[in-house]
C-alpha positions, 0 to 999 in steps of 0.5 A: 552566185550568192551564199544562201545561209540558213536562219537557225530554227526558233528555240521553241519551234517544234521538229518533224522529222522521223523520229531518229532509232536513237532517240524515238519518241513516245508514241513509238515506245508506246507503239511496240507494245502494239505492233511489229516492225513487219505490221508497221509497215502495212500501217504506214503503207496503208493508213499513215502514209496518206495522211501529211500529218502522220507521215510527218509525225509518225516514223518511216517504216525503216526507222521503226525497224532500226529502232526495234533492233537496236532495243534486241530481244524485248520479251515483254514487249512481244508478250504485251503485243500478243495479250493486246491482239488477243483482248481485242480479238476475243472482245470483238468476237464476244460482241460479234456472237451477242450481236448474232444471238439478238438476231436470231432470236428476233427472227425467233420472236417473228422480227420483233426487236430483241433489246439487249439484256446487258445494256443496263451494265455499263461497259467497263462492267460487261462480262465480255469485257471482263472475260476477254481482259481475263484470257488476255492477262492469264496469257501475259502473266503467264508469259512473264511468270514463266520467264522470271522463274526460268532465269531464277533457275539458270542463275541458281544454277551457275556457280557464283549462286552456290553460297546462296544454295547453301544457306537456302537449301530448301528454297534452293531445291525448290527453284531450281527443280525443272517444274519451277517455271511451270509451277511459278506460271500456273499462279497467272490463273488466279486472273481467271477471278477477274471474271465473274462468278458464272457456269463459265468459269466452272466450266474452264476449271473442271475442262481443265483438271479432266485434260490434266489427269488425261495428261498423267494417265498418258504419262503413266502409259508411257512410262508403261505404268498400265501394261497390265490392264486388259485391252477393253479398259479405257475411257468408255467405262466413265460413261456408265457412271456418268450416264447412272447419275445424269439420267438421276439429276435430270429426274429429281435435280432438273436445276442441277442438270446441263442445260445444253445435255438437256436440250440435245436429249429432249429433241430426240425423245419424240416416241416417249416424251408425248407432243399436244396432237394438231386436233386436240382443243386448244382450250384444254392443258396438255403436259409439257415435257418438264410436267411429263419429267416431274411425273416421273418422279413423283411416281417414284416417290408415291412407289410407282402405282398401277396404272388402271385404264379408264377406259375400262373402269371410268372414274365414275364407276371404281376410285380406283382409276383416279390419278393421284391429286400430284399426278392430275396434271398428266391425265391427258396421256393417261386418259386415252391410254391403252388399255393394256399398260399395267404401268403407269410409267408405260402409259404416261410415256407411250399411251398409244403402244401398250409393247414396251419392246416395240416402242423402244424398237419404233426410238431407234428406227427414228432416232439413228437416222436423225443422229447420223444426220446430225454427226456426218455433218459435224465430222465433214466440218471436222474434216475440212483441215484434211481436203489433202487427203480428199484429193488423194485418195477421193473415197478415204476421207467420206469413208471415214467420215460416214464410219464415225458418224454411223458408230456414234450414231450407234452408240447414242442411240442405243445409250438413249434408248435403252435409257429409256426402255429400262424405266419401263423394265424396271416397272415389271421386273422390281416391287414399287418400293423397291429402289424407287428413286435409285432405278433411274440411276441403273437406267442410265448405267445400262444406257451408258454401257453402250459406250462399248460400241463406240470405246475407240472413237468416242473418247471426247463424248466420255470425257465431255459426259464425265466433266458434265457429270461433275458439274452436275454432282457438285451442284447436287452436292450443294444443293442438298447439304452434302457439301458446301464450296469456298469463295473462288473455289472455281478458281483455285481448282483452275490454278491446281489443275493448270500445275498439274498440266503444266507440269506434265508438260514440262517433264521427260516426255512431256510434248508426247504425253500431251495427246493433242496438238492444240494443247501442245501450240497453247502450251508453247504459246503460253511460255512465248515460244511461238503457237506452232506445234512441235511434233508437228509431222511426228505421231505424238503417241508412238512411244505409248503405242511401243510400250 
C-alpha cells in the first residue's frame, strides 16, 4: 500500500464546512434574530437542504441548535424574532386586505378596474409600512424596556446597592416601586408617532384609555370599592349620554360623526329616510339622505315651522304653503305629503303615514327582523371557538346564540326607533322655539335608555358607542373653538393610557382585574413571557363575583 498525504489547502482558499457552534459565522448571527432553532430545521429540511450551495454554506440544523444553546437565554434575540414575524405579518396582511378592498370595489364599479389610490407614494412612505413598522417596535421596545427596568429593580433591591438608595432616595424609591417596569415599558407607545397622524391613530388612543379605566373600575370592584351601589348601575347608563350627543353631531356636525356608526344606522332607516319611487321621473331631484338630514336642522334653526299641505292650499292660491327657500330642496316629500301632518318634520320624514305612532310601530316590525339577521349571524361566527360545547350539549350553544342576537336586537332596535319617534314627539309636545337644536340631543338619550334592555350583554355596544361619542366630541370641540389639542396629542394619550393599563396589570390582583383573555395574552406577550393566558381555565371574575 502507499501512503497517501494530503496537499495543505491554499491560504486563501475558502472553507465550506458547517460552520462550527464555537465559531459561526455572520450570516448565522444574523439569523437568530429571524428564526429558532426548531424553524431552522423546517428551513433546511425544505429549502436549504436542496440547494448544494446553501447546504454547503449554510449550518446542519444541529450545528444551528448547539450554537443557540451555547449563547442560553438571548432575551433579545427572541424579542427581535417576534418583532420581525410580526412587521411581516401584519405588512402582509395590510397589502393583502388593499388588495381585497381594489376587488370589490372593481366589482362596485361593474369590472372597472380600480387603480390603487397610493400608488403614487412610495413604499417606504406607505401607511401600511409605517403602521406594521409602528406594532412591530411598540412590541420590541416594550419587550426590551420592560426587562431593563425589571433587573434596574432587582439590582436596587440587593444589598450591595444600599449605598446608592441612601444618597438617591427618591429616584431609589422611584425604580424600585413594582409599577417601575410597567411604567418604564409604556414609553415604548410613543413609536405609535411613527405612524401618521389619521383616525387610526385616534382610534388606538381612546380604545385604549376606555380599556384601562374598565381596568380600574374592576380594580375598585375587587377591592369592594362599589358594594353600595344599587344592582342596575352598570355600563349601560353610558349609553343615554352617548346616544344624546351622537343623535345631535350627527344632525348639525355630520363631518364630526363616525362614519362607520353613520352607515350601520342609515341602512336601517328605510321607513323615515324616504328612497326615490321606482315611477318617479328620472329628470326631477329627489332628496338624498344627507339633504333629508341637513333639512332636519334647518328646520330647528328657522324654530321647526308648520307644515301646511299643498294639496289642500296649492302654492298658487295661499303663501302660506311655500317652503322655505333653504328648505326647497325637500319639496318632493312635501309636496305629495298627507294632509293630515301638522309638522313639517312629520311630513318630511314619513309623508305617505300622517300617524307617528303607527310609523315607528311600522320602524320596528322591519327593523328587528333585519338586526336579528345580522347578529345571529355575528354571534355564530363569535361561537365558533366553543364546537366543544356544541358537541355536548347540541341545543345550549344555538340557544344562547339565538337569546343574544334576539336581546340586541331589541335593544337597538328599540334605541332607534325611539330616536326616531321622539323627533316627531317633541313637534307636538314643546313650542318651535323652545330647545330647538338641544331636542335631538333628549332624542337620542331616550333611544339610548333602551340599553336597559340589553344592560347584562351589551357591554361592548356601551363601551364601542362611548369611545364614539369621544371621538366624536373631541372633533365638536375643535371645530367650533371650544378647545384646541397639541402636536401628538393622540400619542401622548396613548402612552398615559397604556401606564394606566399596564399598571392595573402589574398590581395585586392584576391578571383578575384584567376582565379579558386576550387582553391578559397581550399583556404577557408584551413583557416576553409568551402569548398564553394565565387564568386560562380559571374564572378571571370570581374574586369580583365574592365581594
Amino acid at each position: 500500500m502507499t501512503n497517501e498525504t494530503t496537499a495543505p489547502s491554499p491560504p486563501n482558499s475558502k472553507k465550506t464546512d458547517s460552520p462550527t457552534p464555537g465559531r459561526p459565522n455572520h450570516a448565522v448571527q444574523r439569523l437568530r434574530f429571524i428564526c429558532s432553532a426548531q424553524e431552522y430545521g423546517w428551513i433546511y429540511k425544505y429549502a436549504l437542504s436542496r440547494s448544494k450551495a446553501s447546504r454547503h454554506r449554510m449550518p446542519l440544523p444541529d450545528s444551528y441548535e448547539a450554537f443557540l444553546q451555547s449563547k442560553g437565554d438571548d432575551f433579545n434575540a427572541a424579542a427581535v424574532r417576534i418583532a420581525v414575524r410580526v412587521f411581516g405579518i401584519s405588512l402582509t396582511g395590510l397589502e393583502a386586505w388593499e388588495l381585497i378592498k381594489r376587488y370589490l370595489a372593481a366589482r362596485k364599479a361593474g369590472g372597472k378596474a380600480i387603480t390603487r389610490t397610493s400608488s403614487k407614494v412610495p413604499f417606504l412612505k406607505s401607511p401600511n409600512l409605517k403602521l406594521s413598522l409602528s406594532v412591530s417596535m411598540i412590541l420590541l421596545f416594550h419587550r426590551l424596556l420592560y426587562r431593563f427596568f425589571s433587573r434596574l429593580r432587582a439590582n436596587l433591591l440587593t444589598q450591595e446597592a444600599k449605598p446608592f438608595r441612601r444618597r438617591n432616595p427618591r429616584i431609589s424609591k422611584a425604580l424600585v416601586s413594582r409599577f417601575a417596569p410597567a411604567i418604564g415599558a409604556s414609553f415604548s407607545g410613543f413609536l405609535l408617532g411613527i405612524y401618521p397622524k389619521d383616525q387610526l391613530r385616534i382610534t388606538a388612543a381612546i380604545f385604549t384609555l376606555s380599556r384601562s379605566i374598565e381596568f380600574l373600575w374592576n380594580k375598585l370592584e375587587l377591592k369592594g370599592y362599589t358594594k353600595g351601589l344599587p344592582s342596575w348601575f352598570g355600563a349601560w347608563m353610558l349609553m343615554p349620554l352617548s346616544c344624546g350627543q351622537l343623535l345631535h353631531a350627527f344632525i348639525f356636525d355630520r363631518d364630526c360623526f363616525p362614519d362607520a356608526y353613520a352607515d350601520f344606522t342609515m341602512s336601517r332607516a328605510h321607513n323615515y329616510i324616504q328612497k326615490r319611487p321606482q315611477n318617479y321621473p328620472r329628470d326631477k331631484p329627489w332628496p338624498t339622505t344627507a339633504q333629508t338630514i341637513n333639512s332636519l336642522s334647518t328646520m330647528a334653526s328657522l324654530g321647526w315651522p308648520p307644515f301646511i299641505s299643498p294639496i289642500l292650499f296649492p302654492p298658487s292660491a295661499s303663501s302660506a304653503a311655500k317652503l322655505p327657500a333653504s328648505l326647497s330642496f325637500i319639496e318632493p316629500l312635501t309636496s305629495s305629503a298627507h294632509p293630515l301632518h301638522t309638522s313639517l318634520s312629520c311630513a318630511a320624514l314619513h309623508p305617505s303615514i300622517p300617524s307617528c305612532a303607527t310609523q315607528n310601530f311600522t320602524y320596528h316590525l322591519h327593523a328587528f327582523p333585519q338586526l336579528f339577521r345580522f347578529f345571529a349571524g355575528v354571534y355564530a361566527l363569535f361561537s365558533i371557538p366553543k364546537y366543544r360545547t356544541l358537541l355536548s350539549s347540541p341545543l345550549k350553544l344555538p340557544s344562547r346564540v339565538l337569546y343574544a342576537a334576539a336581546r340586541t336586537s331589541a335593544f337597538l332596535s328599540l334605541a332607534m326607533g325611539t330616536s326616531w319617534g321622539s323627533i316627531c314627539l317633541f313637534q307636538a309636545l314643546f313650542p318651535g322655539r323652545f330647545l330647538q337644536r338641544e331636542r335631538f340631543f333628549l332624542s337620542g338619550f331616550l333611544g339610548g335608555l333602551a340599553a336597559l334592555v340589553d344592560r347584562k350583554g351589551g357591554k361592548s355596544i356601551f363601551l364601542y358607542s362611548t369611545r364614539a361619542s369621544v371621538d366624536s366630541t373631541w372633533k365638536v370641540g375643535v371645530k367650533r373653538g371650544w378647545w384646541r389639542g397639541f402636536k401628538n396629542g393622540d400619542v401622548w394619550v396613548f402612552v398615559a393610557a397604556a401606564m394606566l393599563a399596564n399598571c392595573m396589570y402589574e398590581s395585586e390582583d392584576g391578571e383578575e382585574t384584567t376582565d379579558s383573555g386576550l387582553a391578559r395574552r397581550l399583556f404577557e406577550g408584551l413583557r416576553g413571557r409568551g402569548w398564553k393566558d394565565p387564568l386560562r381555565g380559571v374564572d378571571p371574575s370570581h374574586k369580583v363575583k365574592e365581594q
